[in-house]
VOSEPA-179131 format. One record per residue (C-alpha): residue in one letter; x, z, y. Coordinates in nm, 2 decimals. Layout:
N
+------+--------+--------+--------+
! rest !     xx !     zz !     yy !
+------+--------+--------+--------+
!    A !      X !      Z !      Y !
...
+------+--------+--------+--------+
// end
This chain:
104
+------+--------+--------+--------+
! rest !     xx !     zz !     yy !
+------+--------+--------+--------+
!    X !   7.30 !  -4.22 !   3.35 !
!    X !   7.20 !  -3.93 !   3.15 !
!    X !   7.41 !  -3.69 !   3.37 !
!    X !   7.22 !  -3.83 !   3.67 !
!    X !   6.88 !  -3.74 !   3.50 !
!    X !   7.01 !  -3.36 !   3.41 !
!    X !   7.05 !  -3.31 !   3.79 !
!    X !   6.76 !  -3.45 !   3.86 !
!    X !   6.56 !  -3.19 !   3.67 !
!    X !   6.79 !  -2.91 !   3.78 !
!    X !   6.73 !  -3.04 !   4.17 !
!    X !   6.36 !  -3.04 !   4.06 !
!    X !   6.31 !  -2.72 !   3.91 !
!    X !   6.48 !  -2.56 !   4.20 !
!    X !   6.26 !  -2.69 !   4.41 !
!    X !   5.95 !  -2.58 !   4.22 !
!    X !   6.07 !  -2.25 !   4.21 !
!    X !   6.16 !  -2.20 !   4.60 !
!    X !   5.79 !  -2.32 !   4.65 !
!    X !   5.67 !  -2.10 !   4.42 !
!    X !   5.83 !  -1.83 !   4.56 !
!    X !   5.78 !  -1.93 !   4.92 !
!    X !   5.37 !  -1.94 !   4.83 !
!    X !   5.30 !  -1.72 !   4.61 !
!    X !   5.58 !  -1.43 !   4.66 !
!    X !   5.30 !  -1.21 !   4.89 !
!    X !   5.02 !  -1.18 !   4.66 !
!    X !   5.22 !  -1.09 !   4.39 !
!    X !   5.42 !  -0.82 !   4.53 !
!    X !   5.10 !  -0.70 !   4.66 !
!    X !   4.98 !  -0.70 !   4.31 !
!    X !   5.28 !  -0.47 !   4.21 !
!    X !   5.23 !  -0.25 !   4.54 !
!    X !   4.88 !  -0.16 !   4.39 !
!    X !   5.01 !  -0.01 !   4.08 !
!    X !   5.39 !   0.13 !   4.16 !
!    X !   5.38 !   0.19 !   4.55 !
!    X !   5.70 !   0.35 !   4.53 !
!    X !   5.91 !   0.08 !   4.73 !
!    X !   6.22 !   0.05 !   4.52 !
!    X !   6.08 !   0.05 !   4.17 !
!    X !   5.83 !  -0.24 !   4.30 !
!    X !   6.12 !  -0.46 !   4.46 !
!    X !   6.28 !  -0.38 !   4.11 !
!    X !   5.95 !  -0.54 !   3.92 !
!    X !   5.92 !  -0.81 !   4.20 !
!    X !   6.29 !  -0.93 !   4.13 !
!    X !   6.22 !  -0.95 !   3.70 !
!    X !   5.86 !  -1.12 !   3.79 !
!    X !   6.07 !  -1.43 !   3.97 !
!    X !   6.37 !  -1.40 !   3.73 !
!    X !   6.14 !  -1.45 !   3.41 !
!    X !   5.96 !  -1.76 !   3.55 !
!    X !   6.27 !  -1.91 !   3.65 !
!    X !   6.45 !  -1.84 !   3.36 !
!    X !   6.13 !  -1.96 !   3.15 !
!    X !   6.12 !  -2.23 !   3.35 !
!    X !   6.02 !  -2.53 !   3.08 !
!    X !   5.70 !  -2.29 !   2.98 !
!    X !   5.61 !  -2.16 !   3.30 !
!    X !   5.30 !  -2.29 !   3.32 !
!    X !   5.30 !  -2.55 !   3.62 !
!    X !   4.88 !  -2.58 !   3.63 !
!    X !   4.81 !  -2.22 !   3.77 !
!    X !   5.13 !  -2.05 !   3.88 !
!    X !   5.00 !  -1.77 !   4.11 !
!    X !   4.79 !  -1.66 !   3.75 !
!    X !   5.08 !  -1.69 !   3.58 !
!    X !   5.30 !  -1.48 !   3.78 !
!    X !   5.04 !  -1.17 !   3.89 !
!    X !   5.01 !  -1.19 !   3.48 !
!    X !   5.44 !  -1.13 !   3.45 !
!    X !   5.39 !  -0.90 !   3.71 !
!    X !   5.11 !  -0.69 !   3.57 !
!    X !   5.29 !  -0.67 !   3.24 !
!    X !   5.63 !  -0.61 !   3.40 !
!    X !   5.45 !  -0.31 !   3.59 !
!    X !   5.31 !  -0.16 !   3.29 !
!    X !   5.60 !  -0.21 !   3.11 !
!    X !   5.80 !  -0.03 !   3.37 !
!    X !   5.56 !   0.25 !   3.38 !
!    X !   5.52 !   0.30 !   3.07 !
!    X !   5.94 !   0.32 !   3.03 !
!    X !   5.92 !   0.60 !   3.33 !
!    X !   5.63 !   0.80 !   3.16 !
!    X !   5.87 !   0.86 !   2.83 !
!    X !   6.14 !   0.91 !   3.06 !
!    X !   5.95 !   1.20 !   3.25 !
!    X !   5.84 !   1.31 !   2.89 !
!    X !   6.12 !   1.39 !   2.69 !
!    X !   6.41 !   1.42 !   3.01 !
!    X !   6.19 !   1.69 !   3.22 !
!    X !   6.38 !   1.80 !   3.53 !
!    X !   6.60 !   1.48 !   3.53 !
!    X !   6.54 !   1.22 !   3.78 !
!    X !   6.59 !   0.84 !   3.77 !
!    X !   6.73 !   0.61 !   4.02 !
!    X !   6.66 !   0.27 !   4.06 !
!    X !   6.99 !   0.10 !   4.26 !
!    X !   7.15 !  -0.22 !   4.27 !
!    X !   7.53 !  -0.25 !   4.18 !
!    X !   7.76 !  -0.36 !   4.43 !
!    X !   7.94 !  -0.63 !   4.30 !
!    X !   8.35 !  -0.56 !   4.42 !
+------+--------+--------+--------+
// end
């Protein structure tokens, strides 16, 4: 019985976060297209905004998720700024390069 329950909150918090996403994924990337236009640094952010609440999934708050997430992503922004600005500062003439591995 308790095995049935365990899937029944994994089932549910799946759920929650596909509709979370599925609302509330525009407004916040637009929030992080504000402050970082450059595209793949903000697709970067976007992806570690929807990890976090997912992976903090029993705290996310449930009451005002689109708050809670343009908050993640404001911090994740700054954050990532702030990490570039000391990389421009102390690496001049390197460059940076946001990819994604391919998985082989």
């Amino acid at each position: 019985m308790k095995m049935d329950k365990i899937q029944e909150n994994k089932d549910n918090s799946s759920r929650l976060t596909t509709e979370i996403y599925d609302l509330y994924s525009p407004p916040v990337y637009g929030k992080i297209l504000s402050i970082v236009p450059e595209g793949p640094i903000a697709d970067t952010i976007f992806e570690k905004v929807f990890v976090s609440a997912y992976t903090n999934n029993k705290t996310f708050p449930i009451r005002s998720p689109l708050m809670s997430l343009i908050d993640i992503a404001h911090e994740k922004t700054h954050r990532t700024l702030k990490a570039l600005e000391i990389f421009n500062e102390c690496c001049s003439g390197a460059t940076i390069s946001i990819e994604k591995k391919s998985s082989t």
